[in-house]
C-alpha positions as protocol buffer text, in pm:
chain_id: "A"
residue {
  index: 1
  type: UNK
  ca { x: 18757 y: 4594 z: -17312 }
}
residue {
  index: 2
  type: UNK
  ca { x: 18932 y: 4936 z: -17312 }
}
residue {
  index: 3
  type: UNK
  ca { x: 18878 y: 5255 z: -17092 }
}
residue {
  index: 4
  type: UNK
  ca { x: 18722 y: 5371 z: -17432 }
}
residue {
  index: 5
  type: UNK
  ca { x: 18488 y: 5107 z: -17441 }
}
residue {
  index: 6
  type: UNK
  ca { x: 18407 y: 5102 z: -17088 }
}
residue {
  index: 7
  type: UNK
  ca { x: 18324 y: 5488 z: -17110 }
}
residue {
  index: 8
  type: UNK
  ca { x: 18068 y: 5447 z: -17410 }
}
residue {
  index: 9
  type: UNK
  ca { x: 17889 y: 5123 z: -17227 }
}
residue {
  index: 10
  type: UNK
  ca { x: 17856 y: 5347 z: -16915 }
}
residue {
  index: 11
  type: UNK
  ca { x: 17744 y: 5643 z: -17165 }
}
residue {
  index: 12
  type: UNK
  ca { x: 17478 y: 5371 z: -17344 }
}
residue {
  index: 13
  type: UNK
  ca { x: 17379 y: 5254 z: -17000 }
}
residue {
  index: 14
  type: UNK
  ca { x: 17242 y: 5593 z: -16899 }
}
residue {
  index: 15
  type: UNK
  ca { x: 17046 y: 5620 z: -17214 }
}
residue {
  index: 16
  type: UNK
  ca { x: 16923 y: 5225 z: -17108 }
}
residue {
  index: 17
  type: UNK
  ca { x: 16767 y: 5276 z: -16777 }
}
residue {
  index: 18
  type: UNK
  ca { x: 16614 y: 5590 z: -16920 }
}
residue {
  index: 19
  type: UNK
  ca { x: 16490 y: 5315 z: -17149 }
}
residue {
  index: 20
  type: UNK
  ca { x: 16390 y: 5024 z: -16889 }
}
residue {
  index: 21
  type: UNK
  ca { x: 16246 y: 5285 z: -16669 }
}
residue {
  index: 22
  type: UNK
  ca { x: 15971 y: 5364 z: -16947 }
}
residue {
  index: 23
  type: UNK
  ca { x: 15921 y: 4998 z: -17044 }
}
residue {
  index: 24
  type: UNK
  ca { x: 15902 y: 4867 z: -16694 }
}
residue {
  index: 25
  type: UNK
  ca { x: 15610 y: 5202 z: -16675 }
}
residue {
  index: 26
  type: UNK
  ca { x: 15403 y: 5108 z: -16939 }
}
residue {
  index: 27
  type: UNK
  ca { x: 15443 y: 4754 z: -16961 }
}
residue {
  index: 28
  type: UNK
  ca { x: 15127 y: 4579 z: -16985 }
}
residue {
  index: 29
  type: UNK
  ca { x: 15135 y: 4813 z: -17288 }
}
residue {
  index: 30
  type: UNK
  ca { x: 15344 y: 4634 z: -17477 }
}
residue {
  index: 31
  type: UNK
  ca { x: 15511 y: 4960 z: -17600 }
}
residue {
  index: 32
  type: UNK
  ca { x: 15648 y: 4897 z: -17950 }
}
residue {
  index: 33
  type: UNK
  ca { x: 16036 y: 5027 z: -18092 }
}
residue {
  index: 34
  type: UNK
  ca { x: 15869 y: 5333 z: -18208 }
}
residue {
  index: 35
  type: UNK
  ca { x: 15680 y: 5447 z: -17934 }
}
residue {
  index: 36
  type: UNK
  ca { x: 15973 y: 5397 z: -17710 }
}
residue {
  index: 37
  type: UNK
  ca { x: 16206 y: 5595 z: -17905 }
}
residue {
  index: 38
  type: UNK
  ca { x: 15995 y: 5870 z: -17900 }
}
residue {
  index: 39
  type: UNK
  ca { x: 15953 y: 5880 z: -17557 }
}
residue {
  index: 40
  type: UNK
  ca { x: 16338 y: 5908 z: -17558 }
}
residue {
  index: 41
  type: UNK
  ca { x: 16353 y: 6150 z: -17758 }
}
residue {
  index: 42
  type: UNK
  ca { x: 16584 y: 5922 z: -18032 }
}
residue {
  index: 43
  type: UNK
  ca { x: 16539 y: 5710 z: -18371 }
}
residue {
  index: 44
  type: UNK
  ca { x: 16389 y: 5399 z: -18355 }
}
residue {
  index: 45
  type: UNK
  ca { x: 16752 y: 5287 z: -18575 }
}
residue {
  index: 46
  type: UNK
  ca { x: 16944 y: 5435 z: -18314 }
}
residue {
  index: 47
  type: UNK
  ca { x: 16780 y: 5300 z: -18043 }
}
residue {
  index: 48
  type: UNK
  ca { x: 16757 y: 4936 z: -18165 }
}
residue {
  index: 49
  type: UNK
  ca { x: 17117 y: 5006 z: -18206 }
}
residue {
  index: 50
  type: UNK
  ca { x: 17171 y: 5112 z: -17889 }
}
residue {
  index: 51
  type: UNK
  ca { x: 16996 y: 4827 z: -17705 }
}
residue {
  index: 52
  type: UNK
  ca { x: 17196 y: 4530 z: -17929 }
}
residue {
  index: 53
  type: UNK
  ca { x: 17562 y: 4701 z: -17854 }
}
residue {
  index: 54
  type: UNK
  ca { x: 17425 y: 4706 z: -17477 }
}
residue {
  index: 55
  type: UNK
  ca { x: 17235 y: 4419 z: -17431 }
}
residue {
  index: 56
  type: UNK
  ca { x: 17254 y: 4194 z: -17759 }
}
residue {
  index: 57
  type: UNK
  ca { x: 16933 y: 4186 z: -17773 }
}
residue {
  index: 58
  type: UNK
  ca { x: 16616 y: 4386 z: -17873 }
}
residue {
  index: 59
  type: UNK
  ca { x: 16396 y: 4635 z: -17672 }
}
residue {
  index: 60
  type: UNK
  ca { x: 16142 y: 4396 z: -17769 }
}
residue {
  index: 61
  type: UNK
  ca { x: 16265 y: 4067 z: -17651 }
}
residue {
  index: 62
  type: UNK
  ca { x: 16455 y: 4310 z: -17317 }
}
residue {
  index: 63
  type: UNK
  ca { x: 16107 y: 4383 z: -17213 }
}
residue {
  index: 64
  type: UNK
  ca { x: 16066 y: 3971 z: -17184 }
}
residue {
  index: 65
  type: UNK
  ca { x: 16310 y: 3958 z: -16972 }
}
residue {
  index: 66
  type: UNK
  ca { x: 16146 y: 4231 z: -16751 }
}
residue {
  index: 67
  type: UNK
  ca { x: 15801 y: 4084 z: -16722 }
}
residue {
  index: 68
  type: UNK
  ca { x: 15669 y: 3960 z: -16338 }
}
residue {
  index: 69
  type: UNK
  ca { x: 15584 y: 3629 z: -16554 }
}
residue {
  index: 70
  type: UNK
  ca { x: 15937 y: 3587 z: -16667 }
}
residue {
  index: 71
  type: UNK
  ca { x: 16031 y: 3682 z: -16346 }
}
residue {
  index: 72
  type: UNK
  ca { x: 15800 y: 3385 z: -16202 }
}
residue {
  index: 73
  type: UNK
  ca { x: 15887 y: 3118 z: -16444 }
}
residue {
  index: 74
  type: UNK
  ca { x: 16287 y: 3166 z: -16318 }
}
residue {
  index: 75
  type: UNK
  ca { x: 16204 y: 3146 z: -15950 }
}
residue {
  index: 76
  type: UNK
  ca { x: 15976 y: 2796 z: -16057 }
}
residue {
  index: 77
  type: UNK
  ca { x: 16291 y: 2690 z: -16227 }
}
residue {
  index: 78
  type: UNK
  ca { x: 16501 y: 2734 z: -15973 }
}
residue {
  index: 79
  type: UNK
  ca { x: 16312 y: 2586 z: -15716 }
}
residue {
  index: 80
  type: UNK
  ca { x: 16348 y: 2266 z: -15939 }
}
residue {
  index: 81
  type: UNK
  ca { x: 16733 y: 2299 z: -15911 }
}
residue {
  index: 82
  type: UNK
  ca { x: 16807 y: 2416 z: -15561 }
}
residue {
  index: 83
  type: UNK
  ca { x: 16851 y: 2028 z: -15475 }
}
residue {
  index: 84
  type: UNK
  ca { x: 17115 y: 2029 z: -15685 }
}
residue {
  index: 85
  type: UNK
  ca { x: 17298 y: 2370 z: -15591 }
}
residue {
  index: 86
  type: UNK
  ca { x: 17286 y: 2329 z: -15232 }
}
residue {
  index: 87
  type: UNK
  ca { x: 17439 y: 1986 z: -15250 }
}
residue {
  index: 88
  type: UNK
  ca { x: 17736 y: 2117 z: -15534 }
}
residue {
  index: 89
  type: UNK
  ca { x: 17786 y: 2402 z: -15246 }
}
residue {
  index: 90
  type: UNK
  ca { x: 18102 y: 2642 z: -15273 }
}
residue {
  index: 91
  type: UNK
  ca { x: 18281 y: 2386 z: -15437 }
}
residue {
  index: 92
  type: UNK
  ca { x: 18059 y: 2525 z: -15738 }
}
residue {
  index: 93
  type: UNK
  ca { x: 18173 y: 2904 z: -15727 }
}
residue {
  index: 94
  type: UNK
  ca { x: 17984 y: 3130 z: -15944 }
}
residue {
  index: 95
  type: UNK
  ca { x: 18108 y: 3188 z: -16279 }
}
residue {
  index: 96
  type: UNK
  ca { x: 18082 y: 3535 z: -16448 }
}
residue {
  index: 97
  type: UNK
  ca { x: 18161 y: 3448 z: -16836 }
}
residue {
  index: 98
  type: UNK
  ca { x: 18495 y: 3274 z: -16749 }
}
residue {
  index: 99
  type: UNK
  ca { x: 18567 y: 3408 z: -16426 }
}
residue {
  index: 100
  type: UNK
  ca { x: 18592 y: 3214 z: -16128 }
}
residue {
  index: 101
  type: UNK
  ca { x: 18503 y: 3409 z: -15808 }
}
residue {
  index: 102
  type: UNK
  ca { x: 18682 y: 3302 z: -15456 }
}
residue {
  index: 103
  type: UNK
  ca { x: 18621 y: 3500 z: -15090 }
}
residue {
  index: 104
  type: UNK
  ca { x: 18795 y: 3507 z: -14738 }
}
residue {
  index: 105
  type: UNK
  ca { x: 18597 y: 3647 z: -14455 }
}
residue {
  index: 106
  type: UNK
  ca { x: 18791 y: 3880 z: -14203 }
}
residue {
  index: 107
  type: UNK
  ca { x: 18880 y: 3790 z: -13911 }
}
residue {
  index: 108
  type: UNK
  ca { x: 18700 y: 3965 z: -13600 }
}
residue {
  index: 109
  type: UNK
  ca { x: 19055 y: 4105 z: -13528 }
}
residue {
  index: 110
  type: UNK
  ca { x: 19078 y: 4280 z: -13877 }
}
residue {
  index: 111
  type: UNK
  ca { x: 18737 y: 4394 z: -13879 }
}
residue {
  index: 112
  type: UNK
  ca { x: 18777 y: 4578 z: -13545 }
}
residue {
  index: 113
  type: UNK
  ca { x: 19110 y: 4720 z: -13596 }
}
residue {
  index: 114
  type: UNK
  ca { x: 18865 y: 4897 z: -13948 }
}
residue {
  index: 115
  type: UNK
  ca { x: 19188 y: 4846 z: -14156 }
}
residue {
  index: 116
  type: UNK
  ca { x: 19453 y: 5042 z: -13940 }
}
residue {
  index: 117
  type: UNK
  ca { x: 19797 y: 4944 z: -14103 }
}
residue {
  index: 118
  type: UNK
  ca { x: 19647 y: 4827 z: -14466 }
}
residue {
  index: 119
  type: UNK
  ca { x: 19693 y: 5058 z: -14779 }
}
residue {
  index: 120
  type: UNK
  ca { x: 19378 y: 5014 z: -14983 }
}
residue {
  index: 121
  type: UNK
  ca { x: 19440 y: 5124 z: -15376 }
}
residue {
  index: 122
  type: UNK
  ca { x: 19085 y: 5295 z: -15469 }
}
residue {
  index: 123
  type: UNK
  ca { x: 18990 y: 5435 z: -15788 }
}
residue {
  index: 124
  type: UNK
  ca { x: 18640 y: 5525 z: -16050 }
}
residue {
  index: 125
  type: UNK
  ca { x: 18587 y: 5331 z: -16339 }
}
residue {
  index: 126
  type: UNK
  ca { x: 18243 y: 5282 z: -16583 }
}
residue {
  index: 127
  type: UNK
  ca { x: 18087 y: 4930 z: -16627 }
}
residue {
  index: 128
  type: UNK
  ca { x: 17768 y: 4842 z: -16821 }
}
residue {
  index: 129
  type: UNK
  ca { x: 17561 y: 4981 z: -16550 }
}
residue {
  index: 130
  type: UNK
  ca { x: 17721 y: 5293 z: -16481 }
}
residue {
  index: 131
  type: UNK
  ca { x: 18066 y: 5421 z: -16286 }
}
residue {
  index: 132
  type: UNK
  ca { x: 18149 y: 5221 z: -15956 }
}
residue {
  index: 133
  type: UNK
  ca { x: 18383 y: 5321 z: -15707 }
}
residue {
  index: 134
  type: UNK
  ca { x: 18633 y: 5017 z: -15648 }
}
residue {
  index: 135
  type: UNK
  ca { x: 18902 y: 4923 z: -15347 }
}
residue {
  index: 136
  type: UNK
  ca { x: 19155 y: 4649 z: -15303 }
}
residue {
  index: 137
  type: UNK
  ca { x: 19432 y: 4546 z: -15124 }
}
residue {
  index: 138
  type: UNK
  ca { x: 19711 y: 4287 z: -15187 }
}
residue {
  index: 139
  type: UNK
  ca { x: 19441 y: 3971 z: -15021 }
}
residue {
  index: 140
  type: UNK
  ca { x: 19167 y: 4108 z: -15343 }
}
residue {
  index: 141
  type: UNK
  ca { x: 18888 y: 4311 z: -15396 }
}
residue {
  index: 142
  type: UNK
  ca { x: 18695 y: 4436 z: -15119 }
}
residue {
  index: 143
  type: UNK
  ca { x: 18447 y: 4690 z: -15257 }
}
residue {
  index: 144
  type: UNK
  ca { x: 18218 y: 4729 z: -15580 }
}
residue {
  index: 145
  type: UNK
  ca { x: 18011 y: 5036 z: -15537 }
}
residue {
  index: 146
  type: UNK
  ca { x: 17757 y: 5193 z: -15809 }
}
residue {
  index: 147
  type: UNK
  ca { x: 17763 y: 5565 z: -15795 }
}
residue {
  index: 148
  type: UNK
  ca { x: 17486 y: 5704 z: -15667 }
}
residue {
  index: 149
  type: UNK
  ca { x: 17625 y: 6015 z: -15557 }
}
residue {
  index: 150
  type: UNK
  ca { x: 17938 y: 6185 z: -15643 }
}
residue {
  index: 151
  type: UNK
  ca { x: 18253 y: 6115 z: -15592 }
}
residue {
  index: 152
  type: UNK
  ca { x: 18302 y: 6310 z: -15235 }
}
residue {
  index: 153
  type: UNK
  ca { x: 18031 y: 6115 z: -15112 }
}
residue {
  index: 154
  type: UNK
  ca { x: 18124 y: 5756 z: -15230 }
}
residue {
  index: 155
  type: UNK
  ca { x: 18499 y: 5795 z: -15106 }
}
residue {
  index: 156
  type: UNK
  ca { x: 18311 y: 5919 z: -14785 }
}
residue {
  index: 157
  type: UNK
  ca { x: 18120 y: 5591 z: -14763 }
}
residue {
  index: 158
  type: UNK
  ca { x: 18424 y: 5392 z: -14880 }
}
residue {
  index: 159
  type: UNK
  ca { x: 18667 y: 5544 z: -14562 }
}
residue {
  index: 160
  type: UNK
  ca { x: 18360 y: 5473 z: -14320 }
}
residue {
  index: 161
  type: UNK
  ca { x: 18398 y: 5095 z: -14414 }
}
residue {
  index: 162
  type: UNK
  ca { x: 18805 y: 5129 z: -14345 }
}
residue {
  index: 163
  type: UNK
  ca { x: 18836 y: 5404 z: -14129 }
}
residue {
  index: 164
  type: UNK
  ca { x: 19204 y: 5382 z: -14049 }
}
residue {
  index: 165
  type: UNK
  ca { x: 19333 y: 5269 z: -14387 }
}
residue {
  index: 166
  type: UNK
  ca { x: 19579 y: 5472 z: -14592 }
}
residue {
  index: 167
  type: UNK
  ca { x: 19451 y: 5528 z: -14907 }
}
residue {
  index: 168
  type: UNK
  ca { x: 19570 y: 5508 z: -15242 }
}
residue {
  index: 169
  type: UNK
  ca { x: 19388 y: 5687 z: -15526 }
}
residue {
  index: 170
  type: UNK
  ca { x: 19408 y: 5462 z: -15897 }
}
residue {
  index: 171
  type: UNK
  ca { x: 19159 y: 5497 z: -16132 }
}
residue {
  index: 172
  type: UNK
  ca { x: 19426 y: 5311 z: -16451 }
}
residue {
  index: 173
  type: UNK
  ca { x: 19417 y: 5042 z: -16178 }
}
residue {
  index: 174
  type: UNK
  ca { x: 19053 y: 5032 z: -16145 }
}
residue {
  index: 175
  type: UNK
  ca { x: 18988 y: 5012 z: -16532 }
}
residue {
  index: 176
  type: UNK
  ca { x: 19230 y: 4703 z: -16529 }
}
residue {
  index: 177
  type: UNK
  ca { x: 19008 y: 4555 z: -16226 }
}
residue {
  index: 178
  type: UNK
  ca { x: 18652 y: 4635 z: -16439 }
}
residue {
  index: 179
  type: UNK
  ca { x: 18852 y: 4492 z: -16744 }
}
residue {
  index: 180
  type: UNK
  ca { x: 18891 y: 4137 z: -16570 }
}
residue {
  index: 181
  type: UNK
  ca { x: 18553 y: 4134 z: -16401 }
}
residue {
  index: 182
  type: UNK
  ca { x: 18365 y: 4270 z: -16749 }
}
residue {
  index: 183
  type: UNK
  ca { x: 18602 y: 4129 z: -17046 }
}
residue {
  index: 184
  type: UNK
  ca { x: 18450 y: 4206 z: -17427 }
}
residue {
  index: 185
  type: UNK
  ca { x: 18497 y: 3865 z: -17465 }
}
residue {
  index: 186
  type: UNK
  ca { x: 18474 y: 3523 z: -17248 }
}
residue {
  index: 187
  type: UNK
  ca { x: 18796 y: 3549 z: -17063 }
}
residue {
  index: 188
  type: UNK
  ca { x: 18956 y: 3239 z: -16796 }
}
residue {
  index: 189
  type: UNK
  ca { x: 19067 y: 3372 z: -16473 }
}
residue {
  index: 190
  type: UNK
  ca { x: 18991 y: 3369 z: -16082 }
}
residue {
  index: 191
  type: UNK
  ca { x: 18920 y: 3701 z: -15834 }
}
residue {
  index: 192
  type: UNK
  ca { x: 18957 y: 3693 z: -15518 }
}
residue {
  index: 193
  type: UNK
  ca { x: 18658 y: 3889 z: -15272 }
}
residue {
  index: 194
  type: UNK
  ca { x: 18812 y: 3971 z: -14927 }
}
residue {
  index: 195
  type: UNK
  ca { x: 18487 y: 3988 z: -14730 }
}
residue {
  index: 196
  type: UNK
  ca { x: 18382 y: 4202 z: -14410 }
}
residue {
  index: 197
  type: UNK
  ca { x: 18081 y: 4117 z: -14212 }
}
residue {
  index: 198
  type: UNK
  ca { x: 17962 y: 3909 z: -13950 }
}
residue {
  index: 199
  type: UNK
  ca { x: 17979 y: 3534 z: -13953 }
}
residue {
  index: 200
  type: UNK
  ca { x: 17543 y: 3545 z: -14078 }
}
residue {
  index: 201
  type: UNK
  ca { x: 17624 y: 3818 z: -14383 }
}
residue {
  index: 202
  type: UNK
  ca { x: 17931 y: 3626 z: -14468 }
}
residue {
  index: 203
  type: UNK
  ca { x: 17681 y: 3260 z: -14533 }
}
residue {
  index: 204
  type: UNK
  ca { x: 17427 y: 3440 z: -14665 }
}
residue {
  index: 205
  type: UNK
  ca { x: 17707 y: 3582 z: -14913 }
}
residue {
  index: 206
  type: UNK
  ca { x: 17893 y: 3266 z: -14989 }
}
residue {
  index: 207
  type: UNK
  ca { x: 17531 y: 3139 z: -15075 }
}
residue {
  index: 208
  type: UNK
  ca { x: 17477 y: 3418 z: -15309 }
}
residue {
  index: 209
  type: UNK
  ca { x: 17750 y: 3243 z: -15509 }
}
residue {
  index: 210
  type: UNK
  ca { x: 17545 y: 2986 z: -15617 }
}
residue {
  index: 211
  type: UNK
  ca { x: 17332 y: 3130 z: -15789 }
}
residue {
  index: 212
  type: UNK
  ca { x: 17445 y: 3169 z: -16184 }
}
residue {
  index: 213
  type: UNK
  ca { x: 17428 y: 3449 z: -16384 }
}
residue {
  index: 214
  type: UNK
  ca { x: 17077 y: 3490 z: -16543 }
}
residue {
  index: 215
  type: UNK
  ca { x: 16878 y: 3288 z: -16251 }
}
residue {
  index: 216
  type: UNK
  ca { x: 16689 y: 3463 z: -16027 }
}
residue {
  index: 217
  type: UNK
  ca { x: 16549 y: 3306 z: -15607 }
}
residue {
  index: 218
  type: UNK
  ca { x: 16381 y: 3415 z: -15360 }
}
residue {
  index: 219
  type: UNK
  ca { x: 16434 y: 3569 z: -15051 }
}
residue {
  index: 220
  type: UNK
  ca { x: 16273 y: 3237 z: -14900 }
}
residue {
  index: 221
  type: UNK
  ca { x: 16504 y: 3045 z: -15112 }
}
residue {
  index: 222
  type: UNK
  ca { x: 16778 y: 3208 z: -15053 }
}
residue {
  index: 223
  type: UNK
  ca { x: 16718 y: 3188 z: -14679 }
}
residue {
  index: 224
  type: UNK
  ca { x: 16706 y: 2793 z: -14755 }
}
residue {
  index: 225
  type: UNK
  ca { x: 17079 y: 2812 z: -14933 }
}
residue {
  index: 226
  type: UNK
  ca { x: 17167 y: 3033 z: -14616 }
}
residue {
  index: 227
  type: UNK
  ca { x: 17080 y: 2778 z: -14358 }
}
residue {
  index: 228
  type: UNK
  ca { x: 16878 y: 3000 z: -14169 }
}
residue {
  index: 229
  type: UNK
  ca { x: 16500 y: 2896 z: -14318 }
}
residue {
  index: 230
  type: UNK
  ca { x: 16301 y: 3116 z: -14100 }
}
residue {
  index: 231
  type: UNK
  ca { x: 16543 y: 3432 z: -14107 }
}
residue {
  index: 232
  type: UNK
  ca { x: 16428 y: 3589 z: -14445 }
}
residue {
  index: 233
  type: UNK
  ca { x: 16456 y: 3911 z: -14275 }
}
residue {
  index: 234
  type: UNK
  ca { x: 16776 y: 3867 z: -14159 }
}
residue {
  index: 235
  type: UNK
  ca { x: 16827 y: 3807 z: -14496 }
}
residue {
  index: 236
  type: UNK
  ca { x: 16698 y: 4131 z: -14604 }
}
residue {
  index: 237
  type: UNK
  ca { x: 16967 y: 4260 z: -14384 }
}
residue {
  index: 238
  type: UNK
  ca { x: 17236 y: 4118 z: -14529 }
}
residue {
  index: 239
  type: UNK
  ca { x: 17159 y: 4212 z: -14859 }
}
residue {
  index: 240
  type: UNK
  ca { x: 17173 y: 4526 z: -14808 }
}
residue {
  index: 241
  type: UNK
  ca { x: 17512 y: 4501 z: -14602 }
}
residue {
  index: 242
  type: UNK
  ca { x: 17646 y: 4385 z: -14885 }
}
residue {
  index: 243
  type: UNK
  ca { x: 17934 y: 4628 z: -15004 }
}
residue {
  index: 244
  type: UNK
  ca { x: 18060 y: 4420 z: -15282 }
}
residue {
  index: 245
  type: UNK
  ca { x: 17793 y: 4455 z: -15577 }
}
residue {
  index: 246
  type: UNK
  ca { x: 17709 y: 4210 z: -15855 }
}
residue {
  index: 247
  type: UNK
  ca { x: 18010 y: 4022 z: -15782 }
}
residue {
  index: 248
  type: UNK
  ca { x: 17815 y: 3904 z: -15413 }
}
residue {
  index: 249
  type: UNK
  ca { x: 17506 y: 3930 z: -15694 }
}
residue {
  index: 250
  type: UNK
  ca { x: 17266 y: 4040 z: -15456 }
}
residue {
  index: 251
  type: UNK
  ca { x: 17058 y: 4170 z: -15763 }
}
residue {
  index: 252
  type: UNK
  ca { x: 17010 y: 3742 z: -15826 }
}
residue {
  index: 253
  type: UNK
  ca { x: 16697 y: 3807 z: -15525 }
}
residue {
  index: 254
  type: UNK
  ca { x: 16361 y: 3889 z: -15572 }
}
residue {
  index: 255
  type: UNK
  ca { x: 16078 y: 3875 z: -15414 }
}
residue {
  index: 256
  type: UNK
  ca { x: 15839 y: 3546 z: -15461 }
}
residue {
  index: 257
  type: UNK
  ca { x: 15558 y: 3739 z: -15652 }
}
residue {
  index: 258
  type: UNK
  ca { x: 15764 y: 3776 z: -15912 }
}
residue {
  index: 259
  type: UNK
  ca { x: 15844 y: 4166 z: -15849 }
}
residue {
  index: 260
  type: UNK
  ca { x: 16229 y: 4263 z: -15840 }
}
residue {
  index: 261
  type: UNK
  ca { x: 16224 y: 4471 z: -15509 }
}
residue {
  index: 262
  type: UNK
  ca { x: 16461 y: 4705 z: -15342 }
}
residue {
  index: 263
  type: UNK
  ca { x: 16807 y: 4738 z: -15427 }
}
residue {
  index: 264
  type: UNK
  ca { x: 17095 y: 4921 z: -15254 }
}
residue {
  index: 265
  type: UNK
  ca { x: 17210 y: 5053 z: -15581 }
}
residue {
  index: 266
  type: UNK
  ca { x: 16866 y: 5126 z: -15718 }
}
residue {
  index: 267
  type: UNK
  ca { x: 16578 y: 4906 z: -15840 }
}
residue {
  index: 268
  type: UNK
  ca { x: 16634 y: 5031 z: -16221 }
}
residue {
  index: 269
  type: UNK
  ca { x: 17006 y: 4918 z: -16228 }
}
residue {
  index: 270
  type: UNK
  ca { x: 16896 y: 4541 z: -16048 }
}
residue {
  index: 271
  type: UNK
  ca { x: 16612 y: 4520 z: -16320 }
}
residue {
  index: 272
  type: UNK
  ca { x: 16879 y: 4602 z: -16592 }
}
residue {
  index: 273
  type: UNK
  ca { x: 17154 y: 4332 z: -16467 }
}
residue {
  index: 274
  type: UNK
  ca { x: 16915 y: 4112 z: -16446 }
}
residue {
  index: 275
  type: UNK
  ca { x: 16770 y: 4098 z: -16803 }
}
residue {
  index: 276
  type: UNK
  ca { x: 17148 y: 4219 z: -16928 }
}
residue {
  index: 277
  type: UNK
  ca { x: 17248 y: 3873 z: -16754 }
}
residue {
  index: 278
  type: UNK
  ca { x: 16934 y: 3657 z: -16872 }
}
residue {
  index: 279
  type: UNK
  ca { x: 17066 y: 3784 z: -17220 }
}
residue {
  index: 280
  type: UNK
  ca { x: 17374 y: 3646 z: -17176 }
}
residue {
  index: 281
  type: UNK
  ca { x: 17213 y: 3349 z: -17058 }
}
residue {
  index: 282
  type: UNK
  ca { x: 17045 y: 3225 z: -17402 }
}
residue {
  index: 283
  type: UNK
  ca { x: 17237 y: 3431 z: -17659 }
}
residue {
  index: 284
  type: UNK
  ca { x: 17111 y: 3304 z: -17921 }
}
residue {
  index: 285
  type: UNK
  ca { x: 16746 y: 3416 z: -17895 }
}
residue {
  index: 286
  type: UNK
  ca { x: 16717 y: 3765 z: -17995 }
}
């Protein structure tokens, strides 16, 4: 995908969430294409447009996707297969289309000297749900952030992670990363995730990678996965430590009545990678 591309998926994805926010509102209405386009203020041809170069799919069958039933029947599902996913463990990495996704935790050392001699190359990019602040290093990547403030204040978040890192500004650099991570097309290759947290967040992470694009568990479940049954607060806690996002797809967890919950990077963006991955997930239904 080129920088182009990238830049009108990030434009369409603004235009989206404006979209899910109204259908996730009126729901149990069962809003059709026309109604919703005229709550946004846009054609219904440009809109069903909109949603298929987005999503590949309609408004109509999106909204599927975003119902609490939908949401239940995934978590039944996977209840059904978490047998079989705890036993394939990390030897079954999560695959995003083609990619292969790897991780090394930090050692305690590292983490307490907060990256004094390492040059982390940072840099803005857009993906389908908006821009994200990146870093790396030579080990991988070590930070996916959605911007939810501007850049001043992301950067500022980014140096509190690493506060004695040299820094490296490269947004061509982060296009090529967003390029790898969101090809146009299904696309072989392997990332590597250099991880920061303690040894809890870090098996709570690794768990995360289980779960497959377009599948959904609880925080119960996930607790299971975890090995830590009883600690689904804990859990909670690592979520939201989590500073690599949708790659450590911490959007994959809801909550077991079926409703998506909270989300670091906002609840609108989790309910749109969600149904943008269930998409994915069974594309030939439209």
């Amino acid at each position: 995908m080129t920088s182009t591309s990238f830049a009108e998926s990030a434009r369409h994805y603004d235009q989206v969430a404006r979209a899910i926010d109204y259908l996730q509102v009126h729901r149990e209405a069962q809003p059709s294409l026309e109604q919703l386009a005229g709550a946004l203020h846009l054609s219904p041809f440009h809109l069903q447009r909109l949603f298929a170069e987005w999503a590949g799919i309609s408004p109509k069958r999106f909204l599927q996707y975003l119902t609490k039933q939908y949401a239940l029947e995934q978590l039944a599902r996977e209840r059904d297969v978490l047998s079989v996913a705890q036993s394939a463990g990390l030897s079954s990495t999560s695959r995003l289309h083609e990619l292969m996704i790897s991780c090394e935790a930090m050692t305690p050392g590292e983490i307490k000297a907060g990256g004094q001699g390492v040059t982390l190359g940072c840099g803005f990019g857009a993906s389908p749900f908006g821009q994200v602040l990146l870093a790396w290093n030579d080990r991988g990547l070590c930070h996916f952030a959605f911007c939810c403030a501007d850049e001043t204040a992301m950067l500022a978040e980014l140096r509190a992670h690493w506060p004695r890192a040299d820094y490296q500004r490269d947004d061509a650099r982060a296009g090529e990363w967003l390029a790898r991570i969101f090809p146009r097309t299904p696309t072989r290759g392997s990332l590597h995730l250099l991880l920061k947290g303690t040894n809890f967040q870090i098996k709570v992470w690794e768990a995360l990678l289980s779960i497959a694009p377009g599948e959904m568990v609880s925080y119960g479940e996930l607790a299971v996965r975890a090995g830590a049954p009883k600690a689904q607060r804990a859990i909670g806690s690592a979520l939201a430590a989590n500073a690599i996002g949708f790659l450590i797809p911490c959007h994959r967890v809801i909550r077991a009545s079926g409703e998506v919950g909270q989300y670091r990077w906002g609840s609108e963006r989790k309910r749109a990678m969600l149904a943008w991955e269930a998409a994915r997930a069974a594309p030939a239904v439209r």
